[in-house]
C-alpha positions in Angstrom: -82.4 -47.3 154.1 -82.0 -51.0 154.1 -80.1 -51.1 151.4 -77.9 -48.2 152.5 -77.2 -49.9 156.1 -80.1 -48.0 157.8 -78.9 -44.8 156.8 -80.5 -41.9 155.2 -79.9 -38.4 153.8 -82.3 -35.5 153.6 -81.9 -34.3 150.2 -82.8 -38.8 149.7 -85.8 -38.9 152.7 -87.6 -35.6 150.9 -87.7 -37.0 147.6 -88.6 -40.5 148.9 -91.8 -38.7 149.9 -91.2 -37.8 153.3 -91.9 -34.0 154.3 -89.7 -31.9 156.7 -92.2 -32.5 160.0 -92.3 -36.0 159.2 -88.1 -36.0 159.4 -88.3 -34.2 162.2 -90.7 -36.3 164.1 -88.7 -39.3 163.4 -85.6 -37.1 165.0 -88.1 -35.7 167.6 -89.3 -39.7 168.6 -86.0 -41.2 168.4 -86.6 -43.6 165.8 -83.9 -41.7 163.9 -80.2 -40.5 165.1 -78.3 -37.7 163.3 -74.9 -38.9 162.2 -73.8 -36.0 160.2 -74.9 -33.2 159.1 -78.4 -33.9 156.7 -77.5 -37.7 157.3 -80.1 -40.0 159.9 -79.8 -43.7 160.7 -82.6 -45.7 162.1 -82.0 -45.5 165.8 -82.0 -49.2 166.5 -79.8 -50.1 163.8 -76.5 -51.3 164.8 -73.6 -49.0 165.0 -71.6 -51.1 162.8 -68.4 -49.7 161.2 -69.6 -50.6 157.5 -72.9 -48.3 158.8 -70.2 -45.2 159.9 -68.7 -45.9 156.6 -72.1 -45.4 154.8 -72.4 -42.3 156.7 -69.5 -40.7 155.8 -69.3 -41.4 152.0 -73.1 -40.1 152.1 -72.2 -36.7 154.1 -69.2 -36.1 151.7 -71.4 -36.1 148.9 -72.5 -37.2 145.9 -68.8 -37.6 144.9 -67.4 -39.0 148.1 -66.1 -42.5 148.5 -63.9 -44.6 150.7 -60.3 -45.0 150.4 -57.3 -45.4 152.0 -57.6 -48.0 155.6 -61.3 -48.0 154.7 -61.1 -49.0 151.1 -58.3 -51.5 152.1 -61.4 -53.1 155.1 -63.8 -53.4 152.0 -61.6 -55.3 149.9 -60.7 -57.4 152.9 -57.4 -56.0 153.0 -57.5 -56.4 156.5 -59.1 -57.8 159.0 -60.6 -54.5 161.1 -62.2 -51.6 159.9 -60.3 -48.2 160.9 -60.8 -46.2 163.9 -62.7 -43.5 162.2 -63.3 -43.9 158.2 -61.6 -42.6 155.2 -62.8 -41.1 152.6 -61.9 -39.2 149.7 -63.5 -36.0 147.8 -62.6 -34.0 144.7 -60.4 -31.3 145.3 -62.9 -27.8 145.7 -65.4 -29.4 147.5 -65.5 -28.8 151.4 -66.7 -31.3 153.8 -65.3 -30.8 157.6 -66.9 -34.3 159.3 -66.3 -35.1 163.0 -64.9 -38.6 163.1 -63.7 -38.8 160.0 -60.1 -38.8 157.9 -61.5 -36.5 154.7 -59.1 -36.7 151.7 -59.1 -34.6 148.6 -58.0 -35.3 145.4 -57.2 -34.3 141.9 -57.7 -37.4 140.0 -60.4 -39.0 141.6 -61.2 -41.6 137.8 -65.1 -42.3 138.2 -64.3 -45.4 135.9 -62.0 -46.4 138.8 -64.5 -46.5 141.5 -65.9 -49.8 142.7 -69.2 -50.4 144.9 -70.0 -53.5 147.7 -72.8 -53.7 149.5 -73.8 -50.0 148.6 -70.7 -48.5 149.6 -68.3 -46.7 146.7 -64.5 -47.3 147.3 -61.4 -46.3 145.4 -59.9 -49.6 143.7 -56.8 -51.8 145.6 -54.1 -50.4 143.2 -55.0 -46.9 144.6 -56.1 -47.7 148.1 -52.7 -49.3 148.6 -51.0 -46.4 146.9 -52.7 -44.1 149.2 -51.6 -45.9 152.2 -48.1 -46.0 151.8 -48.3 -42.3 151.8 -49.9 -43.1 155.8 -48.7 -46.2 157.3 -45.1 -47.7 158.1 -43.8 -50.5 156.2 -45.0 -52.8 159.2 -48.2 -51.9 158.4 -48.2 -52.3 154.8 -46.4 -55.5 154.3 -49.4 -57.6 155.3 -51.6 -55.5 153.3 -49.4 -56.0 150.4 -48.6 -60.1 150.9 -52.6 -60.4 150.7 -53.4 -58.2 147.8 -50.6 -60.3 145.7 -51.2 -63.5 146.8 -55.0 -63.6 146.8 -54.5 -61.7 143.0 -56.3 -58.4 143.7 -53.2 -57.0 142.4 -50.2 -57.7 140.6 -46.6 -55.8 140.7 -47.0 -54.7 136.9 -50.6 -53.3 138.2 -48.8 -52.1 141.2 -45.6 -50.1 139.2 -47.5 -48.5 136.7 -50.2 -47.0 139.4 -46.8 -45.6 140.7 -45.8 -44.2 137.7 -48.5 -43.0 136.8 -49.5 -41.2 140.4 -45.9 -40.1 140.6 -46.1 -36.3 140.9 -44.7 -33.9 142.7 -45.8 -33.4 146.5 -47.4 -37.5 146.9 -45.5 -39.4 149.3 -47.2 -42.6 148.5 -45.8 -43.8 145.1 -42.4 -43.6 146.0 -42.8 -44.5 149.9 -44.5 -47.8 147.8 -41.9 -48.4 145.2 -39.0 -48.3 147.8 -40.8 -50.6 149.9 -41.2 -53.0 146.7 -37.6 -52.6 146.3 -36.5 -53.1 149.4 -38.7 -56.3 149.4 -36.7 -57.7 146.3 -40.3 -57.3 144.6 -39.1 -54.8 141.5 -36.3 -53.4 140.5 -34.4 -56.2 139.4 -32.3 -56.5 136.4 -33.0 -58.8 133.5 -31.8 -62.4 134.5 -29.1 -62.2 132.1 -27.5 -59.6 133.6 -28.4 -60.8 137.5 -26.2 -63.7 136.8 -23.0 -61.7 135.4 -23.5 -59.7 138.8 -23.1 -63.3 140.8 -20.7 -64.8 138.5 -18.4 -61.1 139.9 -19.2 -62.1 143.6 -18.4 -65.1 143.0 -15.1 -64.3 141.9 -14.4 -61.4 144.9 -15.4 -63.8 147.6 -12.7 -66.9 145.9 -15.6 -69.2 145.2 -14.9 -71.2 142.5 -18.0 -72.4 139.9 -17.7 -75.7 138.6 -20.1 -74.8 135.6 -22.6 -72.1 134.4 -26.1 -73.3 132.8 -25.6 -77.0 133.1 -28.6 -79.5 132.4 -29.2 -82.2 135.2 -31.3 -83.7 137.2 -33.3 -87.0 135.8 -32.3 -87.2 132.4 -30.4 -84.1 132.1 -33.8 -82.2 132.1 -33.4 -79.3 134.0 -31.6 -76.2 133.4 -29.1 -74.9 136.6 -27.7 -71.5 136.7 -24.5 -72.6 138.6 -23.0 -76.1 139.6 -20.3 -74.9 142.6 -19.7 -78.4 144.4 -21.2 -82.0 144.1 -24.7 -81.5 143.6 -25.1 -78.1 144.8 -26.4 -75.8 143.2 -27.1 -72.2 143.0 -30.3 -70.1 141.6 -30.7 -66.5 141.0 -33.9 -65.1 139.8 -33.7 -61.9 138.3 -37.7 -60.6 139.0 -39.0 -62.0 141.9 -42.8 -62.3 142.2 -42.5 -61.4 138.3 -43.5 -65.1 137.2 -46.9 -66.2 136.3 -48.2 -68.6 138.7 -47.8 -71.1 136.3 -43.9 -70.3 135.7 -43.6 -69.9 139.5 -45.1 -73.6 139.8 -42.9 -74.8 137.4 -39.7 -73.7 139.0 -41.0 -75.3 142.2 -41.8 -78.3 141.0 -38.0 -78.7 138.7 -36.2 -77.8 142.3 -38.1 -79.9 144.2 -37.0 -83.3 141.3 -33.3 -81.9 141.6 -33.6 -82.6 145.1 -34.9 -85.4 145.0 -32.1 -86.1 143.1 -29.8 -85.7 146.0 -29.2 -82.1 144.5 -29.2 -79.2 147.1 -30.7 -76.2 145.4 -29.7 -72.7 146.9 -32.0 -69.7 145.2 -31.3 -66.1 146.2 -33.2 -63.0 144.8 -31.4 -59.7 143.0 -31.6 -58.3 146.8 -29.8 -60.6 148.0 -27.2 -60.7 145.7 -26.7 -57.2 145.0 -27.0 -56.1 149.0 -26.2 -59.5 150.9 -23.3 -61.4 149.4 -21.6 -61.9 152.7 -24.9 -63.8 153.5 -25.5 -66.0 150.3 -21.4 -66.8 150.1 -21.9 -67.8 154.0 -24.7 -69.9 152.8 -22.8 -71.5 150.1 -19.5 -72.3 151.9 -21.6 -74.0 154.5 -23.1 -76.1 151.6 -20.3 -76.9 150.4 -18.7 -77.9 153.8 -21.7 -80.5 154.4 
C-alpha cells in the first residue's frame, strides 16, 4: 500500500493474503476508508491528490491510467493537480466513478504509457493533445511554453501526434494545430519563400530596401536578410521555434554582435508578416525615423 500511496484494491488485498473478514474488519475498525468501489486507503493516510489519483487509475482497472489535466500535473505541467482526476480506459470497458473525469479511448498504445511514483499516465504529446480538445487557449498556452521550453516535447513531436490523432469526431488535434498556428509556432513557409512574401509588402507599403542578403557586421561575417536604412536591418524567420537550440543560440548571439555594431536588428515571424504588416511596416518606419 506504501508503494501505491496507502491505497489498496480487493482483487490486490486477497491475494496479498488477506481474507474477506479480515477486509472487512479493517473497514469495520476504521483503519481503512472505501474510495471506490473494491478500492480502500489506509484511513490515516493523507488525502493527497496524487493518493485520489491512485485511486482512480486503480478503480478503472487494470487498463486505466491518467491523462488529460492529470497526466499534464504528473509531468509537472502545471503547478495544481485537477479538481477531480482524469483518467482514461479502453473503449468497451465501463467504469462510472464519483469524482472522477473517465475518458475512453480507441488507441490507448501500451508502449506509450509512462509510470512515476506508481501512477500510469498517457505521455505529454498525448496529454497535451487531449487537452486542447478541453481547455481554452488561455489555458493551454502555459502548458504548452513549459512542455517546449523545458524539452518534454518538441513541435515536430507535437505535429505529427496531430496528424497522426487526426480523425474524424477529435476536437483536440486541430483545436492544437490552430493554436500552434495562430502562435506563429507551425505553419510557416520555407524561408525562401517567407522572404519573397516581405520583399511584396515591402513593395505595397512604398518601403524601399537598400539590399537583400548582405554580409555585415565585424568583418562582413554575418548574413542579413534586408538592409532598409543605415544600419537597420530586418529579419524574417520562416519556422519559428523550428531551430535547434544550438541554431537558436547562434542567431542570438550574431544579432546581438550586429548590434553591438550600432546595427538595429528588427526580426518578425511568418505571422507577423503574413497577418500584421501594418504593424511590422509601423515598426520599420519608426526605425527608420530615429
Amino acid at each position: 500500500m506504501a508503494r501505491q500511496h496507502f491505497v489498496i484494491t480487493r482483487r490486490q488485498a486477497l491475494t496479498s493474503g488477506l481474507s474477506d473478514n479480515q477486509i472487512s474488519d479493517a473497514l469495520a475498525s476504521r483503519r481503512w476508508v472505501l474510495l471506490h468501489h473494491g478500492v480502500y486507503a489506509v484511513a490515516s493516510s493523507p488525502a493527497t491528490p496524487a493518493r485520489s489519483l491512485m485511486a482512480a487509475c486503480l478503480a478503472g482497472g487494470p487498463q486505466a491510467v491518467a491523462s488529460h489535466a492529470s497526466a499534464a500535473w504528473i509531468l509537472g505541467l502545471t503547478d495544481r493537480a485537477p479538481a477531480r482526476p482524469a483518467i482514461t480506459l479502453p473503449v468497451g470497458r465501463k467504469r462510472r466513478l464519483e469524482g472522477v473525469d473517465v475518458h475512453r479511448s480507441r488507441d490507448l498504445d501500451p508502449s506509450r504509457i509512462l509510470e512515476r511514483r506508481g501512477i500510469p499516465y498517457t505521455d505529454a504529446l498525448r496529454a497535451i493533445t487531449d487537452l486542447a480538445a478541453e481547455v481554452d487557449a488561455g489555458r493551454l498556452n502555459p502548458i504548452l511554453d513549459r512542455a517546449l521550453a523545458n524539452r518534454i516535447v518538441t513541435l515536430d513531436g507535437l505535429e505529427r501526434e496531430i496528424d497522426r490523432r487526426s480523425q474524424r469526431g477529435r476536437k483536440g488535434p486541430g483545436q492544437l494545430r490552430r493554436l500552434l498556428t495562430e502562435r506563429g509556432l507551425s505553419g510557416g513557409p520555407a524561408a525562401s519563400v517567407l522572404e519573397a512574401e516581405a520583399m511584396r509588402m515591402f513593395r505595397a507599403w512604398d518601403v524601399p530596401v537598400l539590399s537583400r542578403e548582405t554580409q555585415a557586421g565585424p568583418g562582413g561575417r554575418y548574413r542579413i536578410d534586408f538592409v532598409l536604412g543605415p544600419k537597420l536591418a530586418v529579419e524574417v524567420d520562416g519556422y519559428a521555434y523550428h531551430w535547434s537550440p544550438e541554431d537558436k543560440a547562434y542567431d542570438d548571439a550574431r544579432r546581438n554582435r550586429l548590434r553591438a555594431d550600432g546595427w538595429t536588428v528588427l526580426v518578425y515571424d511568418w505571422r507577423a508578416v503574413r497577418f500584421e504588416p501594418a504593424r511590422v511596416i509601423a515598426d520599420i518606419r519608426r526605425a527608420l525615423a530615429a
